[in-house]
N, C-alpha and C positions, 0 to 999 in steps of 0.2 A: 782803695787801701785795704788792705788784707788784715785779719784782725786776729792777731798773735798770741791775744790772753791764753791761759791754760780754761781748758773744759772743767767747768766746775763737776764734781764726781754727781753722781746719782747711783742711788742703790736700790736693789725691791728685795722686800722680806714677804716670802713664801709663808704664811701660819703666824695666827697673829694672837698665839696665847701668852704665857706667863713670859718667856724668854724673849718670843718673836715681838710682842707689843713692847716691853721693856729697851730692846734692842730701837725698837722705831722709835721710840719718846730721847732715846740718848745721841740718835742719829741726826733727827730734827733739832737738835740743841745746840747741838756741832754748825748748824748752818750747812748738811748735805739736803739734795732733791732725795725723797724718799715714793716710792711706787709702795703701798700695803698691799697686798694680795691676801684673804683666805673664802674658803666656799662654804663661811657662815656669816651671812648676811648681818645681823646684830655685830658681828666682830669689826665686819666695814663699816661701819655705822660709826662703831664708837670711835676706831682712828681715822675716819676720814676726815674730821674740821683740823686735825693735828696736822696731816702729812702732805706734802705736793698733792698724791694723786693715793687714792684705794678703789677695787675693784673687786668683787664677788665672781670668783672662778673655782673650777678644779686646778689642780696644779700639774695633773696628769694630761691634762688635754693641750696638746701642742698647739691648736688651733686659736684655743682661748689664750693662749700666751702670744703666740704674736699678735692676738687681736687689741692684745694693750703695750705694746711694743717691747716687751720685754730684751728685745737685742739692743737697745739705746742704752742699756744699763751698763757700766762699770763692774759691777758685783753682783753679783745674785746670792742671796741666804735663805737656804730652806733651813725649816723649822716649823716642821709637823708633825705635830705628836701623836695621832691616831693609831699611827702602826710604822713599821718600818718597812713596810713594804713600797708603801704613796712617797716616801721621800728619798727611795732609790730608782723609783721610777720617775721623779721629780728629775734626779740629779741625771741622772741617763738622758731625756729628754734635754732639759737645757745644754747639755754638753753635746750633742748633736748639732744644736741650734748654733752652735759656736759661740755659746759664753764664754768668756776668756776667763774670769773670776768665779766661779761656785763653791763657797763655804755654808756645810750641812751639818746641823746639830744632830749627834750620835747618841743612841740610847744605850750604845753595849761597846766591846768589843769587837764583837762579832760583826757586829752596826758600820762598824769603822771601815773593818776589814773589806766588807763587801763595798760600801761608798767608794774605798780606793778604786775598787776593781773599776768601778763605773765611771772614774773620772773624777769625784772632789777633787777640788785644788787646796780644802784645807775642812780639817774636822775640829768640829767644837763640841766638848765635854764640860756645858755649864755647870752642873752640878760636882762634877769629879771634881776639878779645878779650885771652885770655891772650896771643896771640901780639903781639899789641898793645903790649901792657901791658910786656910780658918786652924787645920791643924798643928801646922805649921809655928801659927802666931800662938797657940795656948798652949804647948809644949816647952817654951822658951822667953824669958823675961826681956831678952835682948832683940828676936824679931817681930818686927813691926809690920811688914808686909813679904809677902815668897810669890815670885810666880815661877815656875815651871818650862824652861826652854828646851829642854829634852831628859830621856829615864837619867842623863847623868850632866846635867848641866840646868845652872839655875842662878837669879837675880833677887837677893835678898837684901831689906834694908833692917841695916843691926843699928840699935843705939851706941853710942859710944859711951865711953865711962870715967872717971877720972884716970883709970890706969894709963888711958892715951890723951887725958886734955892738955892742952896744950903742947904738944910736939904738933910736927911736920908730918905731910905723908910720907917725903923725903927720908924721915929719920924710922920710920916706923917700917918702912921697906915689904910693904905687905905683899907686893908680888913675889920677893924675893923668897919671905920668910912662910907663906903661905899660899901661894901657887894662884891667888886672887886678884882682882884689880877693883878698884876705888871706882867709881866710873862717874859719881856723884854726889854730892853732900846735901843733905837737908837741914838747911837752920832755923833754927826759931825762930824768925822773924818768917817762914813762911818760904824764904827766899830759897833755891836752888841751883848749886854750883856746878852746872855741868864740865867733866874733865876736867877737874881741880887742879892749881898747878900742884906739885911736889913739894914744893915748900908752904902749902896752905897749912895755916896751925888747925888741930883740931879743938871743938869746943867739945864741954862736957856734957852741951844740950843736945851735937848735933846728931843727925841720924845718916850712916853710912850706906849708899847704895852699891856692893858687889856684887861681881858677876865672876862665876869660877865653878868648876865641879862640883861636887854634893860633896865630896869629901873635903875637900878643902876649905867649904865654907865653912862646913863645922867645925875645923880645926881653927879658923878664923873667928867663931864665933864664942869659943870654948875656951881659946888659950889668948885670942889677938884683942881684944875688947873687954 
């Protein structure tokens, strides 16, 4: 009999400092197979009782990466901070190797620019991002969290206020009236309403999750709550 479960994923992170070891402690939490990788011995050391498997290698050296099977992986994430040179020749190598997933933390712009050329399938800017996000939430009394889906498109959760407790989404018409969409509710009780209906009442505790242009939200934010 043939055995139909799904593969459960496996991931290896490439650099195992502040972002790359943080990354494996939330990966391992999750319930993924984690592979560590970095070529500072103490770094393997310290996530190795943590993760499936760690190994002390270069990341440059194609030989040493399949010597720990690195194509069994789902995703691959470098995350090497030394220079940006080790982790474009990082990304270049596994994309040869036929990774079908490699996402590469970027230290610049420019960092980015050149990773595209080489094949990332997705760049991560931990620091911009957070910085983002953190600006985002102390500029504004109403949001509570922002993340960033493109230069003009974004997922923010606003508090609501009395000016909308108690009504409907239905009546409140915020697509209509604001170019946005509702996509989820957070209540106090912790609980979470994904795709609320239209006629869900709002509370004055809850916290609205939209999704719509950077302008629009703020016009939702400023006039609609």
């Amino acid at each position: 009999m043939s055995d139909n479960s799904p593969r459960k994923k496996e991931f290896a992170v490439i650099g195992l400092g502040r972002f790359g070891g943080n990354l494996c402690k939330e990966l391992v939490s999750l319930g993924v197979d984690v592979l560590a990788l970095d070529k500072r011995l103490e770094r393997v050391q310290e996530y190795s009782p943590l993760v499936s498997h760690a190994a002390e290698l270069d990341a440059i050296d194609k030989e040493s990466l399949k010597a720990v099977g690195i194509n069994n992986f789902n995703c691959v994430i470098v995350s090497l901070g030394e220079g940006i040179e080790s982790s474009i020749l990082a990304t270049l190598i596994l994309k040869e190797m036929g990774i079908e997933k490699v996402w590469v933390k970027a230290r610049n712009e420019y960092h980015e620019k050149v990773l595209k050329k080489v094949g990332a399938d997705k760049i991560i800017h931990p620091e911009r991002d957070m910085a983002i996000r953190i600006a985002n939430h102390i500029v504004s009394d109403k949001i509570t969290d922002y993340i960033e889906l493109s230069d003009e498109y974004s997922i923010v959760e606003i508090k609501a206020s009395n000016k909308v407790a108690g009504k409907t989404l239905s009546e409140l018409d915020i697509q209509a009236n604001y170019g946005c969409n509702v996509i989820a509710i957070k209540q106090r009780t912790n609980n979470i309403v994904v795709s609320p209906s239209p006629y869900m009442k709002i509370d004055s505790t809850d916290i609205l999750v939209a999704i719509g242009s950077n302008d629009n939200l703020e016009r939702f934010e400023n006039e609609g709550v």
